[in-house]
N, C-alpha and C positions, 0 to 999 in steps of 0.2 A: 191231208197236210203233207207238205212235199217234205223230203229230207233235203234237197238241195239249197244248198246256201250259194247265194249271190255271190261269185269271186273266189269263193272256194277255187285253191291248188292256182288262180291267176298268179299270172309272176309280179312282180313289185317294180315299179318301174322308177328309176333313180336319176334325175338331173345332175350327173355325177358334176359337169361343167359350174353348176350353180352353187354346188356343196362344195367343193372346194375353194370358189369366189366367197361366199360365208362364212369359212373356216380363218380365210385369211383375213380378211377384214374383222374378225372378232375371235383377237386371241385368249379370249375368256374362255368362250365354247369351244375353239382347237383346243386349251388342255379340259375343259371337262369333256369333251370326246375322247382325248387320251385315257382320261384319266375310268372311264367307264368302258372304251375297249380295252385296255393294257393292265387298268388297276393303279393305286396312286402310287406306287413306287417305281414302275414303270412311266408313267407322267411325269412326276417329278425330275427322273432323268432322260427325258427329251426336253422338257421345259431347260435345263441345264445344258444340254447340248446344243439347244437354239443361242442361248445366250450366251456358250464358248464361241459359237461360232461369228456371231456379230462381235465379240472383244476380238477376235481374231483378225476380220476384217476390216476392223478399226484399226489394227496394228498396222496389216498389210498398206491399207489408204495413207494413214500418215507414215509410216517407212517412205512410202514411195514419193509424199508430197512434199519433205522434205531432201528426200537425195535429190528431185527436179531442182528444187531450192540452190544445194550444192552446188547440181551440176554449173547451173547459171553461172554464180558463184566463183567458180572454178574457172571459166569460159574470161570472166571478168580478170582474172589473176586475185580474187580476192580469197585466196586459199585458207589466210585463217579462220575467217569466217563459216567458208565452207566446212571446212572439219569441224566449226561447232556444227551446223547442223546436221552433218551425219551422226557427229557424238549424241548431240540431243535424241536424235531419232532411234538412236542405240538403245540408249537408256529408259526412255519411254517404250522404246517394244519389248523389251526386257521383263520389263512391271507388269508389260499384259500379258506376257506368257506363262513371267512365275503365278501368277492371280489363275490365267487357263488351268495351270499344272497343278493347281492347292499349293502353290508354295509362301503365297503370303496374306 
């Protein structure tokens, strides 16, 4: 009887391209792979830092789709108009930031 085992000390070979197409497509198993490489309080706040990040870039999109708005707006002579919607855009990015920050 041999001692040798089959694959013994082979290296492991990882589709790294495919595990992160996976990952992304099913953000179930990105945080349970978080959550089992890092531990769940470590998961927890990545899970939280995804989700800062997308309020963020919701802010950043309509900031900007509203100052285009303005700027129109502005071009037109219709300034009062336009400073609502930069005030609008104010204040709604405002709300997502104090929300990013915990502040409300």
């Amino acid at each position: 009887m041999s001692n040798d085992r089959q694959g013994a000390g082979a290296p492991i070979v990882v589709d790294v391209a495919l595990a992160m197409k996976q990952l992304e497509e099913n953000p179930d198993l990105a945080a349970k792979m978080n959550e089992l490489a890092f531990g769940p309080f470590a998961a927890r706040q990545l899970a939280a830092r995804d989700e800062l990040i997308e309020d963020l870039v919701e802010a950043v999109q309509m900031f900007s789709d509203n100052a285009k708005e303005a700027g129109d707006l502005f071009e037109d002579g219709r300034n009062s108009e336009a400073w609502e919607w930069l005030h609008t855009a104010s204040i709604k990015a405002k709300a997502i930031l104090a929300k990013a920050r915990g502040e409300s």
